[in-house]
N, C-alpha and C positions, 0 to 999 in steps of 0.2 A: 444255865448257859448265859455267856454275855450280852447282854443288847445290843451288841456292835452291827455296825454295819460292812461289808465288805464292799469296795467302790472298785472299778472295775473299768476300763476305756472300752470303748464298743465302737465300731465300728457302721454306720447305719445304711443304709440300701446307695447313698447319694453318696457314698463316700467320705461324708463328713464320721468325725468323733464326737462321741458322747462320752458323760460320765452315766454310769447305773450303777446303783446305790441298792445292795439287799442283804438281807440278814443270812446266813449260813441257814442251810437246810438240819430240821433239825435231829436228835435222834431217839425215838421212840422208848419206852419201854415196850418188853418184848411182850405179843398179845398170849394173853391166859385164856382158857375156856373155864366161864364161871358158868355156865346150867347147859342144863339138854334136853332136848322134847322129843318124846318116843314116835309122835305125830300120827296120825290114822288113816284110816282109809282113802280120804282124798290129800291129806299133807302128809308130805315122807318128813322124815327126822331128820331134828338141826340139832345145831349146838348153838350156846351165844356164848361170844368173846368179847374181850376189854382190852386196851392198851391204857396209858393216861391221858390220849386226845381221842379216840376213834371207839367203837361199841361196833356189834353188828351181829349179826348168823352168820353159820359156817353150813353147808350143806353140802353132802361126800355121797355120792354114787358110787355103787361099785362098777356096776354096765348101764347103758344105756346112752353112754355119751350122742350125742347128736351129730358126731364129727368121729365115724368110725364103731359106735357101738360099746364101745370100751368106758374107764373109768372118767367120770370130772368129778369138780367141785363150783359148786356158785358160793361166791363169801359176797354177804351184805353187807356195806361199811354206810355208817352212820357219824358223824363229830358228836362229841360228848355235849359242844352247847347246842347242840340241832341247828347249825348255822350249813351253808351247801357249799364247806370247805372242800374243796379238792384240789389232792398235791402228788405228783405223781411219785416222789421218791420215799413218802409215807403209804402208799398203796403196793407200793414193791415191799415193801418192808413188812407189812401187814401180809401179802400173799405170801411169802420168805414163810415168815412166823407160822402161818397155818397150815401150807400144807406142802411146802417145802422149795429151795431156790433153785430147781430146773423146770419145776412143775412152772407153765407159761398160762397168762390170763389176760383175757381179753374184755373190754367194755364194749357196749352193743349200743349203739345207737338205731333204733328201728324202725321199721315205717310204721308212719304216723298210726297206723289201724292197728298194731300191733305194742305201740306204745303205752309204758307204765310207771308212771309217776305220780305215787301218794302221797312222797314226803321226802325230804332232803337226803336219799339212802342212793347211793351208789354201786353198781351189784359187776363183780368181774368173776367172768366164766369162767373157768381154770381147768388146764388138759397134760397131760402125764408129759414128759418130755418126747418130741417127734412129732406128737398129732398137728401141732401148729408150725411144723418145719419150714413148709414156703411160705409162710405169714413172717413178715418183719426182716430182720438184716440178718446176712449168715455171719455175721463177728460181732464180738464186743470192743467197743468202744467208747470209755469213756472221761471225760475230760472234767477239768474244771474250770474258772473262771481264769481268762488269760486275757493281756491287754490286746488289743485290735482283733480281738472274734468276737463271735455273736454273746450279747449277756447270757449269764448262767450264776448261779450260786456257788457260794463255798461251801463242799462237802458239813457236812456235821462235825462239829468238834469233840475229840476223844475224849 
């Protein structure tokens, strides 16, 4: 892909204009499951996946969800240089890839006593279509970078 930049007029809280200046968002190779761990008694079974920027586990319930009883999935995303890269149009795109795009995922941020952080790894819950119905907006909508609204990227190039 090209190193261009996409610049863009933006609009700021004060009403003044700005220029932002960012590269298109970009677009992934799709993620593979390269191994799997049958896991035991106290760890259930994963799988690990690779794209060419992101690594991680993939872990598939069939009941138990915590939100109804029924199926999830928790995917671990890791960046291949172990840097605490996170971008949310490469996270949709990664949840897309494993385990499919109505299936909805959420990131948890949680109280502090309940908090889990070993290493630069990003984990999104993910629930069948419905379970997460009144969580988030009832339409899609989405745009790209247009002059006098808020910054945004240009989509990935084809």
């Amino acid at each position: 892909m090209p190193n261009t930049y996409y610049e863009q007029r933006c609009r700021r809280d004060d009403g003044s204009l700005a220029i932002h200046r960012e590269k298109p968002s970009r677009r992934l190779r799709p993620c593979a499951i390269v191994g799997s761990h049958p896991g035991d008694a106290v760890t259930p079974p994963w799988e690990d996946w690779e794209n060419d920027l992101y690594y991680g586990s993939l872990r598939r319930y069939s009941s138990g969800s915590p939100l109804g009883g029924g199926p999830y999935a928790v995917i671990g995303i890791t960046a291949l240089n172990e840097e605490a890269r996170h971008d949310w149009r490469e996270f949709q795109q990664i949840k897309n890839d494993l385990i499919g795009e109505e299936w909805e995922g959420v990131e948890l941020y949680p109280a502090e006593s309940r908090l889990v952080d070993p290493s630069n790894r990003f984990f999104l819950f993910c629930f069948p279509p419905g379970v997460l119905g009144a969580l988030g907006f009832p339409q899609r909508k989405v745009e790209g970078p247009r002059d006098g609204g808020p910054p945004q990227r240009a989509f990935p190039e084809e």
